[in-house]
PLY file of the C-alpha trace (Angstrom):
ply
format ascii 1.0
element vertex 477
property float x
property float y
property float z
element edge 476
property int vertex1
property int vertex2
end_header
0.00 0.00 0.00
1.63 3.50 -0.89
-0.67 6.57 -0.37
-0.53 9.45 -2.58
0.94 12.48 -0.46
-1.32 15.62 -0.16
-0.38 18.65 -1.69
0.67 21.31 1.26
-2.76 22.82 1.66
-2.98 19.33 3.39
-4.21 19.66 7.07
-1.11 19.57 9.36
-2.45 18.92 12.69
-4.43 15.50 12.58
-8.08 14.59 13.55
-8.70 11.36 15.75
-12.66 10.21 15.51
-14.03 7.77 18.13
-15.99 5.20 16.65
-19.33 4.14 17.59
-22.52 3.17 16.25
-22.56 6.61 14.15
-19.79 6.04 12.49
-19.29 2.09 12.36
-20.00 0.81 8.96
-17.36 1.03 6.29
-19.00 3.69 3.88
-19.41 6.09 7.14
-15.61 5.08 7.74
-14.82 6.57 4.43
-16.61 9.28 4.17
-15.24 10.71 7.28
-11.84 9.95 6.21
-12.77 12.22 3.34
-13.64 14.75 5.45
-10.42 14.59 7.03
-10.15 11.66 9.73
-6.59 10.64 10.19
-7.53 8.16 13.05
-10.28 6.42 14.96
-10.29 5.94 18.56
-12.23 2.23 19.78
-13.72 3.45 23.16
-13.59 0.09 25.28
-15.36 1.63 27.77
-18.25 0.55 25.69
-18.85 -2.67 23.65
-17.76 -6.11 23.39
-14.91 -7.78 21.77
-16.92 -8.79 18.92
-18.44 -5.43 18.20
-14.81 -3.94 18.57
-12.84 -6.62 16.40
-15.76 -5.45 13.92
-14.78 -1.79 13.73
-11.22 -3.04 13.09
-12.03 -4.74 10.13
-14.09 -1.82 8.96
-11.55 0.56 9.51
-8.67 -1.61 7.55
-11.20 -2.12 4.94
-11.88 1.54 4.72
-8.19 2.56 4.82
-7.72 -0.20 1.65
-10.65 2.01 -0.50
-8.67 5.15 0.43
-5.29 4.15 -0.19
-3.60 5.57 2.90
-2.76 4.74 6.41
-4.79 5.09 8.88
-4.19 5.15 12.84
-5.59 2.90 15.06
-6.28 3.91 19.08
-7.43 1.11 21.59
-8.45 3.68 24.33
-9.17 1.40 27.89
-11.66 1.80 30.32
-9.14 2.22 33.37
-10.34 1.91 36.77
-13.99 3.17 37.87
-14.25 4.55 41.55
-18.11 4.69 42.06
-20.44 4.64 44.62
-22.26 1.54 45.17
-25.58 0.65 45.54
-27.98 3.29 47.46
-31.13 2.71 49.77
-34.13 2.88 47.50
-31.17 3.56 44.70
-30.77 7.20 45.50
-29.68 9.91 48.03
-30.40 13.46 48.37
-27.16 15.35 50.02
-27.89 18.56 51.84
-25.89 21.72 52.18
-23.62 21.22 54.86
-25.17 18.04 56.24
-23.08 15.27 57.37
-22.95 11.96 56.31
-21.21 8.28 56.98
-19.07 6.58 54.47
-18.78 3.17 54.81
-16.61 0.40 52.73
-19.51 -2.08 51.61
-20.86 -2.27 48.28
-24.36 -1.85 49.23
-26.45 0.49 52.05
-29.97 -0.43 53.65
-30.05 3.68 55.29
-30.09 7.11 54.35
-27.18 8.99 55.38
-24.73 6.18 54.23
-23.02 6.48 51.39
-21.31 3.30 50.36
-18.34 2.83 48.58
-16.93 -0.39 47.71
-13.00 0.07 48.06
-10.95 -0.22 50.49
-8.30 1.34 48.76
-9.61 4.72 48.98
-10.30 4.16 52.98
-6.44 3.26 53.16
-5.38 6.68 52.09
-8.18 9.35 53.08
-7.73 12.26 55.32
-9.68 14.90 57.16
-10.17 17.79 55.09
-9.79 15.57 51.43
-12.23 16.76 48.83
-14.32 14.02 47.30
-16.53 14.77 44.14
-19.16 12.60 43.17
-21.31 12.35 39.34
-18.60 14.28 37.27
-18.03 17.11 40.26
-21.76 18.07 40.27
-21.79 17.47 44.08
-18.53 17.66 46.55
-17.78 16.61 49.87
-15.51 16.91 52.35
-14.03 14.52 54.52
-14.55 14.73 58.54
-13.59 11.56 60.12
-11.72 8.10 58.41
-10.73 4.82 60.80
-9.36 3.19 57.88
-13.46 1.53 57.32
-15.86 3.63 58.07
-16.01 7.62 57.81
-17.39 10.72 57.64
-17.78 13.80 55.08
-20.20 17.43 55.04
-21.84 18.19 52.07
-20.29 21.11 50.31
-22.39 21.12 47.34
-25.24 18.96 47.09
-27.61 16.97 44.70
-29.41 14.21 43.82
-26.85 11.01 44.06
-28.02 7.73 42.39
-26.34 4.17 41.96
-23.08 3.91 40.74
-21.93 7.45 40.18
-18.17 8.39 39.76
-15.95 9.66 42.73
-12.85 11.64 41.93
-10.16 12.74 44.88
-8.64 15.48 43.58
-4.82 16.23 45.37
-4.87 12.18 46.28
-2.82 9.40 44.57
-4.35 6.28 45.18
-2.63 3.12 45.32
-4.82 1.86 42.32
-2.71 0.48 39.11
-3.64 2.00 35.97
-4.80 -1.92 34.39
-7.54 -3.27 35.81
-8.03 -7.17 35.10
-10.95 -5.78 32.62
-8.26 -3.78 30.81
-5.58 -6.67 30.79
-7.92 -8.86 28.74
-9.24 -6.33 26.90
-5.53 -5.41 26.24
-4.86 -8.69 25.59
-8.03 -8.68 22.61
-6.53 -5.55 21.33
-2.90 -6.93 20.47
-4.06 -9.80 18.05
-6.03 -6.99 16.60
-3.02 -5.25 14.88
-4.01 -1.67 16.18
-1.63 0.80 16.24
-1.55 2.72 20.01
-3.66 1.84 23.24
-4.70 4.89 25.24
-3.90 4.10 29.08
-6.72 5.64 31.28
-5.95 6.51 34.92
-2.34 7.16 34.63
-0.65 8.82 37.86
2.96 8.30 37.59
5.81 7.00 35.35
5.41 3.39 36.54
1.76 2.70 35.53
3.24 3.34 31.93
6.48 1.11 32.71
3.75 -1.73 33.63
1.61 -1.53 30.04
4.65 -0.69 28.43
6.03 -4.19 29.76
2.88 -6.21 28.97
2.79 -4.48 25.01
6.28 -5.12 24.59
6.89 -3.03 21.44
3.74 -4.18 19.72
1.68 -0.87 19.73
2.35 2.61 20.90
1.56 4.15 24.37
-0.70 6.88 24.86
-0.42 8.35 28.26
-3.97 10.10 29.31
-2.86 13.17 31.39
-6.95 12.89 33.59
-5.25 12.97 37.39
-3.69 15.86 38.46
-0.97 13.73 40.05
-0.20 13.05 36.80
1.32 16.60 36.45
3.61 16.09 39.29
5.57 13.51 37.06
4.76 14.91 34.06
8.18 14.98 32.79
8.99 11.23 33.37
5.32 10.24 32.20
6.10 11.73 28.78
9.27 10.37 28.60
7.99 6.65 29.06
4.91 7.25 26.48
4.82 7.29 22.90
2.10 9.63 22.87
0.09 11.82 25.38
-3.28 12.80 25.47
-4.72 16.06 27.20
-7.53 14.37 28.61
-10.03 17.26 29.55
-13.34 15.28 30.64
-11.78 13.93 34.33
-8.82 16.25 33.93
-11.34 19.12 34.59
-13.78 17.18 37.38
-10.21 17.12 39.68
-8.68 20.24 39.00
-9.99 23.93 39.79
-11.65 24.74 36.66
-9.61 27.84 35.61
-6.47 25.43 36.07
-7.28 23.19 33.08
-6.37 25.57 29.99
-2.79 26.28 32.03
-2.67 22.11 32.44
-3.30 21.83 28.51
-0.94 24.62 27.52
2.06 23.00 29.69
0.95 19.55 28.59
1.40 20.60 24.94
4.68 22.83 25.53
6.40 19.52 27.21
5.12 16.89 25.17
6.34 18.73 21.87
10.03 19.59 24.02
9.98 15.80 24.35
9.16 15.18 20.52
5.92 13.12 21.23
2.88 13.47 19.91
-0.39 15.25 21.52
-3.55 14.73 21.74
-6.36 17.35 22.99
-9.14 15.44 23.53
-13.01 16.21 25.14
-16.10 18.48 24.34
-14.15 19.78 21.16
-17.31 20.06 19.42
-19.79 18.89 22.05
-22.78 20.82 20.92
-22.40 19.10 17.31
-23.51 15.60 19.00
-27.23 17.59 18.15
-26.17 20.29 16.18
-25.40 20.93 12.27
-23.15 23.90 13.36
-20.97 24.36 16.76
-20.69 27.49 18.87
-18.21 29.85 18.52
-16.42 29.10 22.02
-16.05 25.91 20.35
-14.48 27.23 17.18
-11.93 28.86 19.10
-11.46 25.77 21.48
-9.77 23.93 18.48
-8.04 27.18 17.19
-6.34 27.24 20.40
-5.21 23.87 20.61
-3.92 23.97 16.78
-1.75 27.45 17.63
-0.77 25.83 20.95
1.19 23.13 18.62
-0.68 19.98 19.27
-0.29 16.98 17.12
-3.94 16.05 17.26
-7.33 17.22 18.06
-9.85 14.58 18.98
-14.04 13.92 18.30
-15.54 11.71 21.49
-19.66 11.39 21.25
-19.88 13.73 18.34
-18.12 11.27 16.15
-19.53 8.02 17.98
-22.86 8.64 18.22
-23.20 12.44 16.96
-26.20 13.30 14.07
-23.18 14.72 12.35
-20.41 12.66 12.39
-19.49 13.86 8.87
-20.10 17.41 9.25
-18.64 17.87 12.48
-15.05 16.87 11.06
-14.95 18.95 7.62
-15.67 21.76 10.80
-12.66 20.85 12.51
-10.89 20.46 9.83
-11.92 23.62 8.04
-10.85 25.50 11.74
-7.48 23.65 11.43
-6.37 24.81 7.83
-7.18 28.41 9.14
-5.35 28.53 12.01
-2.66 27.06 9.45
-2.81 29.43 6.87
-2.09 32.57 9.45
1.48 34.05 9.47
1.04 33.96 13.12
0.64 30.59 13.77
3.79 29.77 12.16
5.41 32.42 13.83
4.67 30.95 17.31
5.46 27.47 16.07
8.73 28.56 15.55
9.39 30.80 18.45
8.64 27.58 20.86
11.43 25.62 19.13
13.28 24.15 21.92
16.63 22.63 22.79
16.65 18.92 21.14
18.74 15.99 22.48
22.52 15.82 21.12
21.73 13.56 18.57
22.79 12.82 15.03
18.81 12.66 14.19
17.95 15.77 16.33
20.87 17.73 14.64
19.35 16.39 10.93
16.10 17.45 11.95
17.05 20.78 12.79
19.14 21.22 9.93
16.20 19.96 7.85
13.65 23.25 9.12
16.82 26.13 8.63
17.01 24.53 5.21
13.97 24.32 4.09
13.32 28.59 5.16
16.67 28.99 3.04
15.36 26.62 -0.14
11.94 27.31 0.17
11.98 23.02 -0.18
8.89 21.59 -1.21
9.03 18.37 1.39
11.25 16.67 3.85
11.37 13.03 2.81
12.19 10.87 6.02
13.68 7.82 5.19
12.20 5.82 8.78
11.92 2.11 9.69
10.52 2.74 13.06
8.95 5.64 12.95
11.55 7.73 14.86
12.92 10.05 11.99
9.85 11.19 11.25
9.10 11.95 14.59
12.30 13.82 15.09
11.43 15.96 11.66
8.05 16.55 12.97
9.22 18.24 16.17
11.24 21.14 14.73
7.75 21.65 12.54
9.23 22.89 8.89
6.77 24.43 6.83
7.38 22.03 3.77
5.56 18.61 3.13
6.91 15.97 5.73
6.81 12.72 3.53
7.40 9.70 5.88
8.47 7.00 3.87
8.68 3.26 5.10
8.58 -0.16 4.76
6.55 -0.95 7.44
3.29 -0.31 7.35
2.74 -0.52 11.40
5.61 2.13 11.34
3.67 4.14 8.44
0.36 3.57 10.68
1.92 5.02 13.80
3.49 8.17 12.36
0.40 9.27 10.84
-0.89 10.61 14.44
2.01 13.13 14.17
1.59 16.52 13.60
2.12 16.81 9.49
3.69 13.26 8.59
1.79 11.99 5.57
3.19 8.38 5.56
4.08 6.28 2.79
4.90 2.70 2.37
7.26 1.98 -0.08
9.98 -1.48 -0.39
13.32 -0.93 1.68
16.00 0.74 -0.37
19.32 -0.68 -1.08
21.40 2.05 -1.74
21.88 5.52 -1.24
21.94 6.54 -5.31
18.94 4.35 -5.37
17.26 6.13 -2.89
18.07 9.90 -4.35
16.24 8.50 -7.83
13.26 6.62 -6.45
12.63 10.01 -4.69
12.97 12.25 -7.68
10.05 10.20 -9.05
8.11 9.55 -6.21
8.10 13.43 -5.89
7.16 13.99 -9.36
4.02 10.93 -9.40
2.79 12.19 -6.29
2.87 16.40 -7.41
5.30 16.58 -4.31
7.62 19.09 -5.97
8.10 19.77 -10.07
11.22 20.59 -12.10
13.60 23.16 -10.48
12.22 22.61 -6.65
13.94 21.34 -3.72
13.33 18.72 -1.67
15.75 17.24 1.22
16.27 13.81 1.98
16.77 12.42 5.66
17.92 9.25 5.79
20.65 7.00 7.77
23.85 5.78 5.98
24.67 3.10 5.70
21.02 2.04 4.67
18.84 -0.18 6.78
20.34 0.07 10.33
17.73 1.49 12.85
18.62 4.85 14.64
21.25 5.81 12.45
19.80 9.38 11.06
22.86 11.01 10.14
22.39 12.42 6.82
20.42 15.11 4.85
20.63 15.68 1.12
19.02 17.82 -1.02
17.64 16.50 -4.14
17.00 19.46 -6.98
14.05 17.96 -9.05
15.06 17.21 -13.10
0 1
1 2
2 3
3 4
4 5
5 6
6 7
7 8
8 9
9 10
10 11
11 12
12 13
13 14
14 15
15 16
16 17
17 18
18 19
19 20
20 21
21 22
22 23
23 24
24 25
25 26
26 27
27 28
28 29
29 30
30 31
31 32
32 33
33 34
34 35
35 36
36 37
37 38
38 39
39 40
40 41
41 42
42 43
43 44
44 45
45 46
46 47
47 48
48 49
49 50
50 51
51 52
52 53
53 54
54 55
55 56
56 57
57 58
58 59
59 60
60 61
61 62
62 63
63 64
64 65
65 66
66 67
67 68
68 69
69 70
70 71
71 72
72 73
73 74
74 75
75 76
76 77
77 78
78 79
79 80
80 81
81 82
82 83
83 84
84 85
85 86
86 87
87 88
88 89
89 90
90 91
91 92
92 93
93 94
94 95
95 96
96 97
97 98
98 99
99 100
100 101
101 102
102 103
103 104
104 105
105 106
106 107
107 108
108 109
109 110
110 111
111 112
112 113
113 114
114 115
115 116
116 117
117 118
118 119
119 120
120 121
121 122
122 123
123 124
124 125
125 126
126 127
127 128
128 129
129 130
130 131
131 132
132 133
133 134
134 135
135 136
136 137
137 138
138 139
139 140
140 141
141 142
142 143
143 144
144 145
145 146
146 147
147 148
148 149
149 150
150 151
151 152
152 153
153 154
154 155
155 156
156 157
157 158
158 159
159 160
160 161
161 162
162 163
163 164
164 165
165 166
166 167
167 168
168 169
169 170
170 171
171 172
172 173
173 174
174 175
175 176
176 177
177 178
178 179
179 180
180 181
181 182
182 183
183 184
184 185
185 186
186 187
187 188
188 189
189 190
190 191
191 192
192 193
193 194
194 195
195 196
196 197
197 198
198 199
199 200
200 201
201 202
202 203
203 204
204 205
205 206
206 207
207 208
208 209
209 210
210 211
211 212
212 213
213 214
214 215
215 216
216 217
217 218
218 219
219 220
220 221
221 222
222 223
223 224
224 225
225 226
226 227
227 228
228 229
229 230
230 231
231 232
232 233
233 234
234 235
235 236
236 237
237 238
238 239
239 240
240 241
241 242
242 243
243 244
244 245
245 246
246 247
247 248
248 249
249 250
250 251
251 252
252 253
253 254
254 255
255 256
256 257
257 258
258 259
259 260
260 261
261 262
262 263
263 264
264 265
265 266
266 267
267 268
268 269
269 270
270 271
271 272
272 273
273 274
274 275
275 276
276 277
277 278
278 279
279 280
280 281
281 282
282 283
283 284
284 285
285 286
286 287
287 288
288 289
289 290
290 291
291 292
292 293
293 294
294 295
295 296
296 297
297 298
298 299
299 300
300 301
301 302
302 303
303 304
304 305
305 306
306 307
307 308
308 309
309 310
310 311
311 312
312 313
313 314
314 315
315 316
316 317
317 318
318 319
319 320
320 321
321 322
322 323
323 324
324 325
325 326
326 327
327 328
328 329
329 330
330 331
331 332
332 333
333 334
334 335
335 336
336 337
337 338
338 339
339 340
340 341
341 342
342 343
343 344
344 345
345 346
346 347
347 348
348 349
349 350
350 351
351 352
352 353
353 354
354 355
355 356
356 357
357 358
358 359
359 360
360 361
361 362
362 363
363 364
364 365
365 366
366 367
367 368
368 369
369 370
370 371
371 372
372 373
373 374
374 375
375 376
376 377
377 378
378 379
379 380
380 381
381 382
382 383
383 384
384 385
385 386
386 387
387 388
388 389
389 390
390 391
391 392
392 393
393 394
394 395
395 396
396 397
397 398
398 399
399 400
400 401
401 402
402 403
403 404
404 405
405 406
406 407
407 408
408 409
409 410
410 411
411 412
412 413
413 414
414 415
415 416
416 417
417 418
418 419
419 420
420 421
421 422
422 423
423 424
424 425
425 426
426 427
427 428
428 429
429 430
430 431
431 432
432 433
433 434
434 435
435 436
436 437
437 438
438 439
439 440
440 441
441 442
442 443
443 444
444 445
445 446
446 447
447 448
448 449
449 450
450 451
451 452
452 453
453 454
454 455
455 456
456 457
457 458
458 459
459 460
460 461
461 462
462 463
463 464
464 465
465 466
466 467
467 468
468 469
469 470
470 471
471 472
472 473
473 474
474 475
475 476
């Protein structure tokens, strides 16, 4: 399979669509790659095995119409703290009443609240802030003997069965993999999908763990949703393949005004780190019933695109939205604007930062001055796993970045980066060989014509991995 490389009015930043029963069968799958869908998200929160290994098919099936690779993202449920079962299945909490917590999973009494693990009565204090249904109601704790406690109502509501808790300020000695996530995990990697999204991750070693399990066989995307999270944000990224900004529990823990200053840094330290990022959550939220989105909305996505993320990301609107297909030519349409202002590229470029002394760094690098010099048409990067590309991508050139390799896993997983367009194409055996086959892959594809520029990084000799140390440019003939 070799896809056909967009000319540069191409989007640059890349759309990921959750699937779902708006959006499952393989014409849908196509038309919203149309539209501008670079990846779709399987949401195991929801569905079986069956219904999942179905969208898979669908997907590959739709990326074989389209000629072009398309990402795959396993995203996992992660652990659920909720409340358990409630006399006569619901509980109305008072202003500033108090009320017992107890470690059970069910309660025959009003007043008592209770909540089925014990791992939560191991670490909470007096004074810890627990939110319940999304943050809608809050309370805060009075008393804890390690099984039974206390909390006042701060804000109150209606609770019913099951409803979410979230401890903001609190890591809780829960691993990120539940044992529904380890089988589901295990489905998902005889399913030949590109990255799995890791839900609930608080520090570097819940990635170590998946990252142990995968074993090379898909990427990992770290979801930034605990504010813990940010205290090792540094080591997080550094163990992920990917990060997503995940708004939706991000914002339930954190003081609301907090969240655009979490995304911001998020973005700024994933990009120093040369990983991709995802902004994910209530991009388009109204579009799930609308044919047209507000304009806070519109300017939600701007800001993510001009904040240099990788990827901006479609959750219900996509999955089981009236608009699947409109709401992404929207996003898209948002993300060529933002692309075609001077001042977006003028930020890109004035958060360049520092890379790592390496040969490939130093190429990549060299590959952006050059192209401002040239005015090159494309940066063709040679990769077989991925990681020239990815170091390309991070410096941001404004030229084409045409990912070429022989793998099409590796072509699958670069295409979540911000402005790769992959292509799968035999291994080369040479280095002459190479500088031809590009000359005409640049000419087939209307890449560059005669008299442009385009520069070539690649590793010599040919074929060993990690060994980006060249760039050539290649005048067209």
């Amino acid at each position: 399979m070799t896809a056909a490389p967009q000319p540069q009015t191409a989007k640059l930043c890349k759309i990921l669509a959750t699937l779902g029963p708006a959006s499952d069968a393989p014409e849908r799958m196509q038309n919203l790659i149309h539209a501008g869908v670079d990846a779709f998200r399987l949401n195991f929160s929801h569905g079986s095995h069956e219904e999942h290994a179905a969208r898979v098919a669908n997907a590959r099936a739709a990326e074989k119409v389209v000629g072009k690779p398309i990402t795959l993202v396993a995203d996992m449920q992660g652990p659920k703290i909720r409340i358990g079962v409630l006399h006569n299945d619901e509980q109305m909490l008072r202003f500033n009443e108090e009320v017992k917590l107890v470690c059970a999973k069910t309660s025959d009494q009003d007043g008592v609240l209770p909540i089925p693990h014990q791992e939560l009565f191991d670490v909470l204090q007096p004074g810890d802030v627990i939110m319940l249904d999304d943050g809608l109601m809050r309370l805060t704790i009075t008393e804890n003997d390690g099984k039974n406690g206390a909390a006042k109502v701060d804000v109150g509501g209606k609770l019913t069965n099951k409803k979410g808790i979230n401890i903001p300020g609190r890591v809780l000695p829960i691993a990120a993999l539940t044992e529904k996530d380890r089988a589901d995990l295990d489905f998902v990697l005889t399913q030949n999908v590109d990255y799995i999204a890791l839900s609930f991750v608080q520090k570097a070693a819940d990635v170590h763990e998946a990252q142990e399990i995968i074993k090379g066989r898909c990427g990992v995307i770290s979801k930034i949703e605990k504010p813990a999270a940010l205290d090792e944000l540094g080591a997080i990224i550094e163990a992920s393949d990917a990060v997503m900004v995940a708004r939706g529990d991000l914002g339930v823990e954190l003081p609301l005004e907090q969240v655009p200053l979490a995304q911001r840094r998020i973005i700024r330290e994933s990009r120093q780190a040369g990983k991709p990022v995802i902004v994910a959550t209530q991009m388009l939220q109204s579009m799930i019933d609308s044919p047209t989105p507000t304009r806070a909305e519109a300017s939600d996505i701007a800001t993510a695109v001009y904040l240099g993320a990788d990827a901006v990301m479609l959750s219900a609107e996509s999955a089981v939205g009236r608009h699947p297909e409109t709401a992404v030519m929207i996003m898209s349409r948002i993300i060529k604007a933002v692309e075609a202002d001077e001042v977006y590229w003028e930020e890109v470029h004035r958060r360049i930062y520092d890379p790592k002394a390496t040969s490939a760094a130093a190429v990549a690098v060299s590959a952006r001055k050059m192209v401002d010099v040239l005015q090159s048409k494309a940066v063709i990067a040679l990769t077989a796993t991925g990681s020239t590309a990815f170091s390309v991508a991070r410096e941001r050139p404004h030229a084409n970045i045409i990912g070429i390799s022989p793998s099409v896993e590796t072509a699958r997983r670069i295409n979540l980066c911000w402005g790769i367009q992959p292509m799968v194409h035999d291994a080369f055996d040479s280095f002459e060989t190479v500088a031809k086959e590009i000359q005409k892959i640049a000419k087939e594809n209307n890449i560059a014509n005669k008299g442009d520029t385009v520069l070539l990084a690649a590793g010599i000799p040919m074929g060993v991995t990690g060994g980006t140390n060249t760039l050539k440019v290649i005048e067209i003939d």
